[in-house]
matplotlib code that plots the C-alpha trace (Angstrom):
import matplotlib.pyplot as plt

x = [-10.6, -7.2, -9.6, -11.1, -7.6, -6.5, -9.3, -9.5, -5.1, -5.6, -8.3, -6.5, -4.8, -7.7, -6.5, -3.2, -4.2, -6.9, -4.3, -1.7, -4.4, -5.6, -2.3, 0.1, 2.9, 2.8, 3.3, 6.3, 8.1, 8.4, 9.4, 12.1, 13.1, 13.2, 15.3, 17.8, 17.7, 18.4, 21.1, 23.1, 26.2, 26.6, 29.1, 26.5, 24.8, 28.6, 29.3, 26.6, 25.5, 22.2, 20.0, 16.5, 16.3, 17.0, 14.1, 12.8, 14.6, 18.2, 18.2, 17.8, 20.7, 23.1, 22.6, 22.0, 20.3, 21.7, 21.1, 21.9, 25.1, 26.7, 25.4, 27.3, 30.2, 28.5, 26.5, 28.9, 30.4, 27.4, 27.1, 30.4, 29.3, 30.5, 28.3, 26.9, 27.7, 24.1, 21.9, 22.9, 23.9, 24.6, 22.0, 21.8, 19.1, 19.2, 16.3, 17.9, 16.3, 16.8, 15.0, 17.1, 17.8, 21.3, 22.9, 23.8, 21.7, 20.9, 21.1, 18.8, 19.4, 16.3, 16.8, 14.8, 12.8, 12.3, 10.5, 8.5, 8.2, 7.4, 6.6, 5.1, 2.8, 1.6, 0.8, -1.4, -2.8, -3.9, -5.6, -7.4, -8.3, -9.7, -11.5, -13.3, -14.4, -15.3, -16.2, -18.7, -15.6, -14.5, -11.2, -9.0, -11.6, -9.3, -5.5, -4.3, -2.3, 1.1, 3.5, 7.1, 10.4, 13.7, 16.8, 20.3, 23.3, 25.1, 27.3, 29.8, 29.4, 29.2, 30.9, 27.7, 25.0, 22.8, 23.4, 21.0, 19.7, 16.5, 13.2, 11.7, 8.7, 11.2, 12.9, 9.4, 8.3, 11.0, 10.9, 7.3, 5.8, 3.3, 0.0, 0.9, 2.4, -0.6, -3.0, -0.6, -0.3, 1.6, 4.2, 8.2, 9.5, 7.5, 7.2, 10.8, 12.0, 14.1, 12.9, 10.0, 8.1, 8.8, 7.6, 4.2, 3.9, 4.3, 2.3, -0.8, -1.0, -0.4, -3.4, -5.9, -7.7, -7.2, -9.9, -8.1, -10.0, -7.7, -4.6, -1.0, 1.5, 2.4, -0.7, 1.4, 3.0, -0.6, -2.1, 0.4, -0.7, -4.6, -4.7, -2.9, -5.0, -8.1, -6.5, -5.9, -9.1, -11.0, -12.9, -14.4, -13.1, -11.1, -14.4, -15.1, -12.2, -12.2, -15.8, -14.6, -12.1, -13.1, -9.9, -6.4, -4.1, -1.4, 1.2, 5.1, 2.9, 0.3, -3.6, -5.0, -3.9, -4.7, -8.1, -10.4, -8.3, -8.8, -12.9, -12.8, -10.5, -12.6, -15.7, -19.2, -19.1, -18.0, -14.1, -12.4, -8.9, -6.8, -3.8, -0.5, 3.0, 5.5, 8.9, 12.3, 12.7, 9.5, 6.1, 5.0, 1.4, -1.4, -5.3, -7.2, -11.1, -12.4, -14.3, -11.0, -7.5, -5.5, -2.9, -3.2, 0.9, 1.9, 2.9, 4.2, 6.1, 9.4, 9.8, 10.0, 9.8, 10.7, 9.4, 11.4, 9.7, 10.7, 13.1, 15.4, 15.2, 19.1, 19.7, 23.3, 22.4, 18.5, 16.4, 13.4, 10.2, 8.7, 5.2, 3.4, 4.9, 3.7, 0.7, -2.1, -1.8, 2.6, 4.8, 7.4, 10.2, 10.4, 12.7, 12.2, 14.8, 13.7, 14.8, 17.0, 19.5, 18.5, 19.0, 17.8, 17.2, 16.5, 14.2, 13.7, 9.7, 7.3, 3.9, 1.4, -0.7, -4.8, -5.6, -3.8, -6.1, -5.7, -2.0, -3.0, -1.0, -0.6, 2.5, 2.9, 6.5, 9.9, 12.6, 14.4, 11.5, 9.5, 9.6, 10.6, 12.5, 11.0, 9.4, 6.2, 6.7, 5.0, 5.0, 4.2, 1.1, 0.3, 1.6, -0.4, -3.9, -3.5, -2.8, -5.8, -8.2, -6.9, -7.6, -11.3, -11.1, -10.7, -11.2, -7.3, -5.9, -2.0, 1.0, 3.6, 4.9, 7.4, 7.6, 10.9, 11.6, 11.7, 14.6, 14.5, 16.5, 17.8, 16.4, 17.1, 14.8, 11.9, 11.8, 9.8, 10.1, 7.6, 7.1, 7.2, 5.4, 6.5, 3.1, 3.0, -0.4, -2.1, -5.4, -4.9, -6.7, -8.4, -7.7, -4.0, -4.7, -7.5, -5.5, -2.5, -5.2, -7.2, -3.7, -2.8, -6.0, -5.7, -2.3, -3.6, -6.3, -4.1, -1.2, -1.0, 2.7, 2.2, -0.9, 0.8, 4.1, 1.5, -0.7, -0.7, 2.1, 4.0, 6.8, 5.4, 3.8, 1.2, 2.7, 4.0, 2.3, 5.1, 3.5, 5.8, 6.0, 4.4, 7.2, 9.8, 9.4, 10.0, 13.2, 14.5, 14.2, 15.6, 18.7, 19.4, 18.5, 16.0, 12.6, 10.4, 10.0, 9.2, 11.2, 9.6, 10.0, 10.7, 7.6, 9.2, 12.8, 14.7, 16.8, 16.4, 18.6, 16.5, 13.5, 16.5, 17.6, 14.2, 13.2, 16.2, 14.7, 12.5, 15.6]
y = [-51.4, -49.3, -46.3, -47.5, -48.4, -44.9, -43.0, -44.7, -44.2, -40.4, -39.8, -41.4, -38.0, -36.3, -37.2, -35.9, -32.9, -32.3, -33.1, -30.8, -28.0, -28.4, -28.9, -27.0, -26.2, -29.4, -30.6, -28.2, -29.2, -33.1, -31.5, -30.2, -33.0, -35.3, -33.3, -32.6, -35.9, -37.4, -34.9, -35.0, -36.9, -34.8, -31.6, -30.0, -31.2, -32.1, -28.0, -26.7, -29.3, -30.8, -32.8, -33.5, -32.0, -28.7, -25.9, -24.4, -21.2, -22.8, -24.3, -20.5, -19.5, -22.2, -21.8, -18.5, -17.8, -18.3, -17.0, -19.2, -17.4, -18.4, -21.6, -22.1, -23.3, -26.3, -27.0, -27.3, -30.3, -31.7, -31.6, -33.0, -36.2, -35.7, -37.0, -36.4, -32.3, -30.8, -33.8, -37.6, -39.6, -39.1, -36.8, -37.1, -35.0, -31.0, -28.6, -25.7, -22.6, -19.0, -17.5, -13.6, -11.7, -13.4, -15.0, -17.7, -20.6, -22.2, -25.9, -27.1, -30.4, -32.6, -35.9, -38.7, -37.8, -34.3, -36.0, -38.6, -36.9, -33.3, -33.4, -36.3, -36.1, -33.0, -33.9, -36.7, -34.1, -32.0, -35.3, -35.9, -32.5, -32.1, -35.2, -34.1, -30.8, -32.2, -36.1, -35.3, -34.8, -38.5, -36.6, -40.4, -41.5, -39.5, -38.0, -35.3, -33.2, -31.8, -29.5, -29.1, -28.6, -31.0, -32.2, -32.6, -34.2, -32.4, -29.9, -30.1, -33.9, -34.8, -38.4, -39.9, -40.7, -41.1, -37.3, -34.8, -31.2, -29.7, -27.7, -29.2, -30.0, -32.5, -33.8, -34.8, -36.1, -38.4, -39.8, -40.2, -43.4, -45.8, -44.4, -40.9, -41.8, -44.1, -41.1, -38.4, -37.7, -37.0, -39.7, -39.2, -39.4, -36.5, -34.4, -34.1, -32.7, -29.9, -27.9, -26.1, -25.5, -29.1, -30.0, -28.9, -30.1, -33.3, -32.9, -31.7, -34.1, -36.9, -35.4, -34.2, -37.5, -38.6, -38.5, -35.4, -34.0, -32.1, -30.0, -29.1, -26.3, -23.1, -21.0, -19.2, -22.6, -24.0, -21.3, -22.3, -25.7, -25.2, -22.8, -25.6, -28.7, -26.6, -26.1, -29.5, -30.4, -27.8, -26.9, -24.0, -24.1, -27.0, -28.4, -29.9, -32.0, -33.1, -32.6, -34.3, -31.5, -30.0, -28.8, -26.7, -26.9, -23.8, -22.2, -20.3, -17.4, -15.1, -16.7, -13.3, -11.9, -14.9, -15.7, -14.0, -15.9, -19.6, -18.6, -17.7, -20.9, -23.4, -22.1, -23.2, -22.9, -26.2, -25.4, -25.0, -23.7, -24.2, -23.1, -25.0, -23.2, -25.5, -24.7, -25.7, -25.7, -27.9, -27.8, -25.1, -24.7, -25.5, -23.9, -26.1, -24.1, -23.8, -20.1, -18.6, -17.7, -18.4, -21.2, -23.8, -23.7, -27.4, -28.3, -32.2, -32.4, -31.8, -28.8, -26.3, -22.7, -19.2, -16.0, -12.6, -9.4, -6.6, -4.7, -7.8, -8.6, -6.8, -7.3, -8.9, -10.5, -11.6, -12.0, -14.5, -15.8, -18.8, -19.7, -19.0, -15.1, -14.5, -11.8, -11.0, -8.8, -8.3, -9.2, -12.3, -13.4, -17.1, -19.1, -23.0, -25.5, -28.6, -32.8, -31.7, -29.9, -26.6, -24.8, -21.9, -21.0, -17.8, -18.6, -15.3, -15.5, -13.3, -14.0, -12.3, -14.5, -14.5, -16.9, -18.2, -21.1, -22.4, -20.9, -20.0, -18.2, -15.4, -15.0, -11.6, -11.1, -11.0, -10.2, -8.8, -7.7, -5.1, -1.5, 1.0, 3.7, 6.8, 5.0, 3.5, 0.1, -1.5, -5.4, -8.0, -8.5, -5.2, -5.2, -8.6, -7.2, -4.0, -5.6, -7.8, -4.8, -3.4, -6.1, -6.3, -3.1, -3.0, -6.6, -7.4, -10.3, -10.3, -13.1, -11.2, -7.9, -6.4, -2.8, -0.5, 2.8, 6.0, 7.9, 11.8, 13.2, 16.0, 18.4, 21.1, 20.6, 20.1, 16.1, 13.8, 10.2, 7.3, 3.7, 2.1, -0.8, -3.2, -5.4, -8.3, -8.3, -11.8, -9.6, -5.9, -3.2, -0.7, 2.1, 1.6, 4.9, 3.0, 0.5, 2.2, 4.5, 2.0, 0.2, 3.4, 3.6, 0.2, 0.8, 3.7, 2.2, -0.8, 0.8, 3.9, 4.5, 4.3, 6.7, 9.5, 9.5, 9.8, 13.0, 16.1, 13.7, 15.4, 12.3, 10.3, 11.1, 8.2, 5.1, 4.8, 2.2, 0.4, -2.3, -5.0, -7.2, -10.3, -13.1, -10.1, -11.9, -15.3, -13.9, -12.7, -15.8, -17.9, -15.9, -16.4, -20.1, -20.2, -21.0, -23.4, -24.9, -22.8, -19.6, -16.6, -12.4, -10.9, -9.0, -5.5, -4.4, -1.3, -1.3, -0.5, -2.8, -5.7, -4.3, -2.1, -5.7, -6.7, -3.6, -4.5, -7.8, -5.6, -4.3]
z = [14.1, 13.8, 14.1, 17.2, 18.3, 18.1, 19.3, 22.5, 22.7, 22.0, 24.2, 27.1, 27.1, 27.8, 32.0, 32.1, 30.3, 33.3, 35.6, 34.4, 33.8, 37.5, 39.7, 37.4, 40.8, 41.6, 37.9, 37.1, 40.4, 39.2, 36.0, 37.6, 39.7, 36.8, 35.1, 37.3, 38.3, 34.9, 34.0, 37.0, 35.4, 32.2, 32.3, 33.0, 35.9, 37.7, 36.9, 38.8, 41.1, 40.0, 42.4, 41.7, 46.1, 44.8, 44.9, 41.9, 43.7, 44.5, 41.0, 39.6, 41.9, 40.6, 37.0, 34.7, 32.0, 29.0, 25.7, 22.2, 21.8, 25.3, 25.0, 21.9, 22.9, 24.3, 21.7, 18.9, 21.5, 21.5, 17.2, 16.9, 18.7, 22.2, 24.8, 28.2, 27.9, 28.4, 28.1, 28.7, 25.5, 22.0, 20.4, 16.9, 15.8, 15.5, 14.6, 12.6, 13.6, 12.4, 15.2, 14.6, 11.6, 11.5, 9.1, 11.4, 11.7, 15.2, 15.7, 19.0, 19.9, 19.9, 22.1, 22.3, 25.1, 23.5, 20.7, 22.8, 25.9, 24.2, 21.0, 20.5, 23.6, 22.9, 19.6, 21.1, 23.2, 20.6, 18.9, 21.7, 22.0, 18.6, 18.4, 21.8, 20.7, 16.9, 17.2, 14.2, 12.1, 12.7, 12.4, 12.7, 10.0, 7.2, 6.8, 8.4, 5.2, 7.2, 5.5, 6.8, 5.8, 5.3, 6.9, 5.6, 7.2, 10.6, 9.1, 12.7, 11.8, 8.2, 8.2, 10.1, 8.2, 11.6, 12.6, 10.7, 11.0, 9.9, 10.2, 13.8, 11.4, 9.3, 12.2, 13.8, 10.7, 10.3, 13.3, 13.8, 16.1, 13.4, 14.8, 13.6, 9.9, 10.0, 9.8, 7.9, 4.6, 2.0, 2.2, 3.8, 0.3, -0.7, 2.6, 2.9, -0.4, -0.4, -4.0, -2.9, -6.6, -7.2, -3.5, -3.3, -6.6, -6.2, -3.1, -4.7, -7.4, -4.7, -1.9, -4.5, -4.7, -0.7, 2.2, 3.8, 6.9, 8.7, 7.6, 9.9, 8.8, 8.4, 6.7, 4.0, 2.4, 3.1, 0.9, -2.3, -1.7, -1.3, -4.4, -6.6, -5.5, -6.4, -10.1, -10.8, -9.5, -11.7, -8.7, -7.4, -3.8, -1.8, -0.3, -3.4, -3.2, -0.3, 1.4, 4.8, 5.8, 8.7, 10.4, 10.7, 13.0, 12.3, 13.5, 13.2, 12.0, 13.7, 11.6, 11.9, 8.4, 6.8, 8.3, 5.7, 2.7, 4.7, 4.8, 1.0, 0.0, 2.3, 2.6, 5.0, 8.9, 8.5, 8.7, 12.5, 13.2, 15.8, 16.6, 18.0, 20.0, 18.5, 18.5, 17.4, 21.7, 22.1, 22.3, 24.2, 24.4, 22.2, 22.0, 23.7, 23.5, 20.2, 21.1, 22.2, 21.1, 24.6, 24.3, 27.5, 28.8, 28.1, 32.1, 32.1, 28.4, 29.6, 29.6, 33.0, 32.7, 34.0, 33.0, 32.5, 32.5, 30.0, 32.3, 32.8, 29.2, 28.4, 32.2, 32.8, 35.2, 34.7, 37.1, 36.4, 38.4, 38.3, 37.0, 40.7, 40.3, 36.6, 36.4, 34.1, 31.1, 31.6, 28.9, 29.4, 27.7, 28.1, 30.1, 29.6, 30.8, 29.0, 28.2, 24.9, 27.3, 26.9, 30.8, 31.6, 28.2, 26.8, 23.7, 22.5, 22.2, 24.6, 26.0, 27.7, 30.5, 29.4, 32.5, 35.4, 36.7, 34.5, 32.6, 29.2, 27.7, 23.9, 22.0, 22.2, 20.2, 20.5, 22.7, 19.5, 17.2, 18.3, 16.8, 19.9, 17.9, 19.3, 22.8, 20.9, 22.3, 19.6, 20.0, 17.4, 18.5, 18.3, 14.4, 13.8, 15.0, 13.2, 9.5, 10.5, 10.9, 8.4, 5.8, 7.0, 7.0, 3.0, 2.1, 1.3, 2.3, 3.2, 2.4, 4.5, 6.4, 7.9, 9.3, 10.1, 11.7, 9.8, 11.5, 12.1, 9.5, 11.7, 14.3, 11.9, 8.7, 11.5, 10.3, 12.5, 13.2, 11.2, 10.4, 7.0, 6.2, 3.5, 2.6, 0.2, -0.6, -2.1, -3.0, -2.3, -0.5, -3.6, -1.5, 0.1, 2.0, 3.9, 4.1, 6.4, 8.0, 9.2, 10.5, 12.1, 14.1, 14.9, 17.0, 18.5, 20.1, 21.4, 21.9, 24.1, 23.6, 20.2, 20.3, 22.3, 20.0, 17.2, 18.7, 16.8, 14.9, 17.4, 17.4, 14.9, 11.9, 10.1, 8.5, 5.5, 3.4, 0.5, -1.2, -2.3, -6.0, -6.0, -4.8, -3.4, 0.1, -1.2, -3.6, 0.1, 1.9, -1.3, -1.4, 2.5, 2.0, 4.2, 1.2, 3.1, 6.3, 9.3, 8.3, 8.6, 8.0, 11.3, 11.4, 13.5, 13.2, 15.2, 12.2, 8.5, 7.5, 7.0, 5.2, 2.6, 1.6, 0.9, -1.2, -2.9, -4.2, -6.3, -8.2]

ax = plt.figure().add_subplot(projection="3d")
ax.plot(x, y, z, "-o")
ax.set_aspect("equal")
plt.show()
């Protein structure tokens, strides 16, 4: 009966996502208007005159665009318990983010509309979505297995117990309406530690015997945990212990790389995979066709959005257009002005738009990680597809990457300009050569900047393939404090500096 219950709940869903998908101007204008309208009486909305009458075009006028580190100021007021600055109320919750290569940690604030209105939703959404396109998977039949990080008091606001900061996976987690915990598995208590040996542990000995038919996470942490319920099961592969999964719904990382090493571990043409835009910001977009890749733009979650293109990226002065100006094939950074407070927000991420009736949508990047050392322009999705051919290429199968420039060492000693690699391989190439040839062909054909620097290796001579020890990642990350959760390599640097302090790991 509870199954009944929540299949007819999700599937209501199913009407706003049509409607959304088929009127999306009309959509993001109430966005708007509810937002303004609702934040008119915090600092925010009294400084630069919010009014749910103002255009999409007079509210860009009023307010810029704001990257983390102006907005700073104003969010530390909001962590140490003030209320009303960007957002009304007391917000008590705050995603912790790295997002950059900095030591720094961000801290979003997630409100209570944020989680119902955003997150939430759209994880109803993809429900619905899933059970439309799979019914035969009785997907609300089972658990769904979700992997996320933890949460640890408000470091700007210690004394309250109520005030936390976390992974956005933790924070959701914790706060999750009954239908959802109904249906998810492994338990709070387990979910949330914060030792990540000990974690999936735990977690594996607790799932192994449980009806799990659909999996949430990030693919690399899913991997550790996949590979360890299959050894204390004694079985060959993770169908044999649990014969109704049937789905994955991942994310934080690009699935390409890991695609061949999901078919091995859960094999039969049972197994879909779909993949979710989820944010510390919000929930962004989500695939909603099982044959392609494109991620629908989430329209009515709270969230309204403006688009940069790459020449007003470092502008002082950005200028952005709305949704109705975006074009096919360009590159965006992402502006969203959303219910946590965030206005005019500069999230860092870039996508490229596949469709515009309706607005779907690839993550392309970046504004920050892309390799353009010599003029190659080479974006993360460039990087991503290449160390996927690559890997069919030679049957590998890849944990993590990250690639850096190889600086001319001086006009004199004729020295030309190259990329380095650094490739933690889970089941290596046997001919690395292949391996970064086949990766090198790859960006040629998909990158023409990339392919003219590299001609005659006039500007750019091939990669340089450096395969890293096994955990030399994971030893990075741990030292940082940032193990778990959805932290992640930057994939594409303009500096060395990042990949030198992972070599040094090795040492």
């Amino acid at each position: 009966m509870i199954n009944g219950i929540l299949s007819w709940a999700v599937q209501r869903r199913l009407a706003s996502i049509y409607h959304f998908r088929d009127n999306p101007l009309e959509v993001q204008y109430t966005v708007l208007k509810e937002l303004l309208h609702t934040a008119r009486a915090t600092d925010w909305g009294r400084r630069y005159g919010f009014a749910d009458s103002l255009t999409g075009h007079e509210f860009a006028q009023r307010v810029p665009v704001s990257s983390y580190e102006q907005l700073v100021p104003d969010l530390e007021r909001v962590m140490r318990g003030e209320a009303d600055v960007l957002w009304p109320g007391q917000v008590q919750w705050f995603a912790k983010s790295s997002g950059t290569t900095n030591a720094r940690s961000k801290y979003i604030p997630v409100t209570r509309e944020a989680l119902h209105q955003c997150h939430y939703r759209a994880g109803r959404d993809m429900v619905a979505l899933s059970t439309l396109h799979y019914p035969e998977a009785r997907l609300l039949g089972g658990k769904t297995l979700s992997l996320g990080g933890t949460h640890t008091p408000n470091p700007l606001r210690p004394e309250d117990p109520a005030s936390r900061a976390g992974d956005v996976s933790a924070v959701i987690m914790q706060n999750l309406p009954a239908w959802a915990e109904y249906i998810r598995t492994p338990p709070l208590e387990l979910a949330l530690l914060d030792e990540w040996e000990e974690k999936i542990e735990r977690i594996a000995r607790h799932v192994q015997h449980q009806d799990v038919r659909a999996l949430a996470g990030v693919p690399t942490w899913m991997i550790v945990l996949l590979r360890r319920v299959t050894e204390l099961a004694g079985a060959a592969n993770i169908t044999e212990v649990w014969p109704n999964l049937r789905l994955f719904l991942h994310g934080a990382v690009a699935f390409g790389p890991y695609r061949a090493l999901f078919r091995q571990l859960i094999p039969g043409p049972q197994m879909q995979y779909l993949e979710v835009y989820n944010a510390s910001e919000g929930y962004l977009a989500l695939q909603d066709e099982p044959d392609s890749e494109d991620l629908l733009l989430l329209l009515n979650h709270g969230i309204y959005y403006e688009f940069l293109s790459a020449d007003q990226w470092d502008a002082a002065e950005p200028q952005a257009v709305p949704l109705e100006a975006v074009e096919l094939g360009k590159s965006y950074a992402l502006i969203i002005s959303t219910n946590a407070g965030l206005w005019r927000y500069k999230i860092g991420d870039t996508v490229r738009f596949t469709s515009l009736r309706p607005y779907r949508i690839r993550i392309t990047g970046r504004t920050k990680h892309f390799l353009n050392a010599f003029g190659e322009e080479v974006v993360v999705e460039n990087a991503e597809a290449a160390i996927a051919a690559a890997c069919q290429a030679t049957a590998a199968t890849v944990r993590d990457f990250t690639a850096a420039p190889i600086y001319f060492a001086g006009a004199a000693d004729g020295s030309r300009g190259g990329h380095q690699w650094l490739v933690e391989f889970l089941k290596p190439p046997q001919d690395a050569a292949h391996f970064a040839a086949v990766l090198d062909q790859t960006l040629r054909q998909l990158n023409s900047d990339y392919d003219a620097k590299r001609h005659r290796d006039l500007a750019l001579v091939a990669p340089t393939l450096t395969i890293a020890s096994p955990g030399q990642f994971e030893r990075w990350l741990a030292r940082r404090g940032k193990l778990g959760g959805q932290h992640k390599i930057p994939r594409l640097s303009n500096s060395r500096d990042l990949l030198e302090e992972i070599l040094r790991e090795s040492e």
